[in-house]
N, C-alpha and C positions, 0 to 999 in steps of 0.2 A: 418585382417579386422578391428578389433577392433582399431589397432591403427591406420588406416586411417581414419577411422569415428573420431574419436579425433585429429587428426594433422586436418580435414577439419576444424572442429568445431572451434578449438583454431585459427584457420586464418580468421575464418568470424567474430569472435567474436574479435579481435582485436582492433577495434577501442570503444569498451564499456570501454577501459581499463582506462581512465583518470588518469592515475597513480598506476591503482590496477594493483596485481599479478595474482589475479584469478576473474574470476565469477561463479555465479550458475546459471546452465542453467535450472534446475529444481528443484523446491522446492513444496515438498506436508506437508502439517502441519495442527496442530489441538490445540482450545485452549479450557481450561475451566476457566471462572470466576465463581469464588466462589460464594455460593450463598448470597444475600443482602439484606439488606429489601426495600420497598419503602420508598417513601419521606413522603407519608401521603395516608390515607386514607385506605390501604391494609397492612393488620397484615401478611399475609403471607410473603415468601420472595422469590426473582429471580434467576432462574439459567443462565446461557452466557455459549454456547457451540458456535463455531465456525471453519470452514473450509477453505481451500485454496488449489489450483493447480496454479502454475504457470511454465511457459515455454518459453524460450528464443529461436528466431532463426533469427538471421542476416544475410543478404546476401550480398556478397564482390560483388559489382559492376566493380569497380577498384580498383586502389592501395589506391586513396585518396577519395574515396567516396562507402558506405555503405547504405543496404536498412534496416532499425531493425524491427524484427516483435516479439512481445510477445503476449501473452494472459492467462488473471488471470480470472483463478473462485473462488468465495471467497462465503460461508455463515453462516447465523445468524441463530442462534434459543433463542430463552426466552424463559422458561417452568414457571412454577411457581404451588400452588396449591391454587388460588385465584379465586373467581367468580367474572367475572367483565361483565358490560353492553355490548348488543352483538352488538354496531355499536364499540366499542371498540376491536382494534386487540388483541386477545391471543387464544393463544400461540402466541409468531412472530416469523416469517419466511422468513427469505431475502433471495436473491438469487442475484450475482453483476456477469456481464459477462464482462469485461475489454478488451478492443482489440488496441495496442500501435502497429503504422506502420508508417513510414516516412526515411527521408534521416539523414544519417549525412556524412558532408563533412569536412574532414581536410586541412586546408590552410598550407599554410608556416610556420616557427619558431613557432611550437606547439599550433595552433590556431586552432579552427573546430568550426563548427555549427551546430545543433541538430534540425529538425524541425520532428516533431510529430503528428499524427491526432490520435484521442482516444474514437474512439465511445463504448459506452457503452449500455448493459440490463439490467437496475437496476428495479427488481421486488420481487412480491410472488411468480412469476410465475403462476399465474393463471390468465384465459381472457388476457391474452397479445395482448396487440395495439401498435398503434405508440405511445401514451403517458409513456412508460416505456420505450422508449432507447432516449438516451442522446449525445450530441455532446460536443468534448471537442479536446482541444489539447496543445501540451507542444513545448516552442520554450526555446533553450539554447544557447549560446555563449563561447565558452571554451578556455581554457589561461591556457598551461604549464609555470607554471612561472621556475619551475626545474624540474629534474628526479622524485626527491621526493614528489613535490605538485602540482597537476593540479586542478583548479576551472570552474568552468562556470555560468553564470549569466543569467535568465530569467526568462518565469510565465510559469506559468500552469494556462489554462482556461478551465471551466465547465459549462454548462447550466444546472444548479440543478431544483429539481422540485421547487425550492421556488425562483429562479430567477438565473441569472448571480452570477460567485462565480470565482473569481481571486487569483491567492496565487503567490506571488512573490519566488524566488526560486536562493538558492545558491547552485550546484554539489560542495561537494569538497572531492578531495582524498588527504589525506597528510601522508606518510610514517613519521613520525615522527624518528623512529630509527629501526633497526632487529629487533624487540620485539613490540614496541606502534606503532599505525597507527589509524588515524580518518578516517572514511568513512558518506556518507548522505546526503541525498537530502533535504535541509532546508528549511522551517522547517516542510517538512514530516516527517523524517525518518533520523535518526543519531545512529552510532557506535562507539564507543572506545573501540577498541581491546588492548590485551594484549598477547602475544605467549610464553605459559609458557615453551612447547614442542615443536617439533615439529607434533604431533599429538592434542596437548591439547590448544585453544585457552580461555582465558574468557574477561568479559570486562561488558559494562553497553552497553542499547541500549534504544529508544525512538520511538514513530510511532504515529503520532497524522493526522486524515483526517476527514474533513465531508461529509458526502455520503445520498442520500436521496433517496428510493424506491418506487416506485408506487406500491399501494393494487387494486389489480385485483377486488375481492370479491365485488360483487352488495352492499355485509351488509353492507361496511365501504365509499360507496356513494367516491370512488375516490380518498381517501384522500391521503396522502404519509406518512413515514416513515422518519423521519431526526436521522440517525446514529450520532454520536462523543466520541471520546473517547480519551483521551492522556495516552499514555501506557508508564508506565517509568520500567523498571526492568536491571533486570543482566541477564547474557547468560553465556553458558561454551559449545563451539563446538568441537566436537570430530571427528578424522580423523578414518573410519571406513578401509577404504580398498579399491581402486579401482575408486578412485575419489567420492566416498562417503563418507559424513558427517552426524553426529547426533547433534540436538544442542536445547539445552533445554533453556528456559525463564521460569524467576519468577517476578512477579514483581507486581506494582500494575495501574490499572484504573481511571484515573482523569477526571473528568467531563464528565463521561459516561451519555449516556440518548440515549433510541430509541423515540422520542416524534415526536406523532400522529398529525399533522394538516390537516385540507381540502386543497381540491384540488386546492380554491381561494387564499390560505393563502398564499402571496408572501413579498421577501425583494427587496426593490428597488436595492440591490447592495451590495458585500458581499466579505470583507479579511478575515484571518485567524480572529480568536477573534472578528470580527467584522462585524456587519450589520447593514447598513443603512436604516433606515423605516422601521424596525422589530416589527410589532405589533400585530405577529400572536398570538395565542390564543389555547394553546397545550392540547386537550384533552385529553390524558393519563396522568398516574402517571410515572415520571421518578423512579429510584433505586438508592439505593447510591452507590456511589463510593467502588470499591471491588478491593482483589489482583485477581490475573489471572497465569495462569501455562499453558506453550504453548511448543510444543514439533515438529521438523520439521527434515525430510530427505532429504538431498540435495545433487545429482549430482554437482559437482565443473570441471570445467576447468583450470589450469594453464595457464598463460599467459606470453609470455617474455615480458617486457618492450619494448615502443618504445623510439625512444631518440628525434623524429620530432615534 
């Protein structure tokens, strides 16, 4: 049984493969950043505790066309020992329900298209209305240029609480050699692996997103929560046994900040790094920039190569 449940898996999951050997169809992790101090005004200092579930399940339609469905729970906590004003969030406590579902279809000579809807719950979870979930979705374009390198080209689009938020978007797998391989959704999320064993990988890795939550709580009058962080560190993933992995992250936090604005405070328009007509007005104290230690178990699937 066991291995039919895995031969099903690694056939519906065959088209995620843009060049990779395997994927993870499950990953549960956890992180801590170190504690920080603020920028001003709070002599105490911050802790960053953080959560995630994720789970892959695609469904084979036909030979050349796939339905992808995931869903990620991810959350936040800041503790600190600081008294702060009480329209002021603290402790924080986010809570992101991520729901990715659409087609992908493969064309001829190693070509497919990715279309995406991605509604989201981004809250405290507390009073939930319609003003905590979010509409988004990701379109891509994909091009085996060889065995070893597949790319694809498109955005990812968000209705954040602070306005429209677009990120343009390069997929690329490129097997570099038996040993080096780049992996990453740019510029979310990028890998540079290294296979020192076959049980032992390491490498560096990056994840940079902006994510915005709505505060339930009467006390904080509607406001939202704007997350960011650029996570740069190293990884070393270990092959446990049974299609299980253990894989640990070190590294450090760049331009972290959970910063509080009202619920009017909007940007007319917004890329990575950039927002146009940004002249909202952040009542909280942001924290400085910290290292972070992140620790993840992951179900993996094998994948064959296709050569189409």
């Amino acid at each position: 049984m066991k291995q039919l449940i895995v031969l099903s898996i690694s056939m519906c999951l065959s088209f995620t493969l843009s060049g990779q050997q395997s994927i993870d169809v499950l990953t549960i992790s956890n992180t801590y950043g170190f504690p920080s101090a603020y920028d001003y005004k709070h002599a105490g200092k911050a802790k960053e505790y953080g959560g995630m579930f994720g789970l892959v399940l695609p469904i084979k339609l036909s030979e050349k066309t796939y339905w992808y469905n995931s869903v990620n729970y991810f959350y936040w906590n800041i503790s600190n020992d600081v008294e702060m004003p009480v329209d002021i969030v603290n402790p924080i406590n986010l809570h992101g329900i991520v729901i990715r579902t659409g087609l992908y279809h493969k064309f001829s000579k190693g070509h497919g298209i990715q279309l995406l809807f991605s509604p989201r719950l981004m809250s405290d979870f507390k009073n939930i209305n319609g003003s905590h979930f979010q509409a988004g979705g990701t379109i891509l374009y994909e091009r085996k240029y060889h065995n070893n390198l597949t790319m694809a080209f498109g955005a990812m689009y968000n209705q954040e609480l602070f306005g429209a938020y677009l990120v343009p978007l390069i997929n690329l797998n490129w097997t570099l050699s038996e040993r080096w391989s780049i992996t990453g959704l740019l510029p979310v999320y990028s890998k540079i692996s290294y296979k020192v064993t076959d049980k032992l990988s390491v490498g560096s890795n990056h994840f940079g997103l902006v994510t915005t939550y709505k505060l339930g709580d009467s006390a904080y009058n509607g406001d939202y929560i704007e997350r960011r962080s650029i996570d740069l560190g190293l990884f070393a993933r270990y092959y446990l046994g049974g299609n299980i992995y253990m894989e640990g992250r070190f590294g450090k936090s760049l331009d972290r900040s959970y910063a509080q604005y009202g619920a009017d405070q909007k940007v007319s328009f917004s890329l990575p790094m950039v927002g146009f007509g940004d002249n909202r007005f952040q009542k909280n104290s942001s924290f400085h920039d910290g290292m972070y230690a992140n620790l993840r178990l992951i179900y993996n699937i094998k994948i064959k190569k296709t050569n189409n």
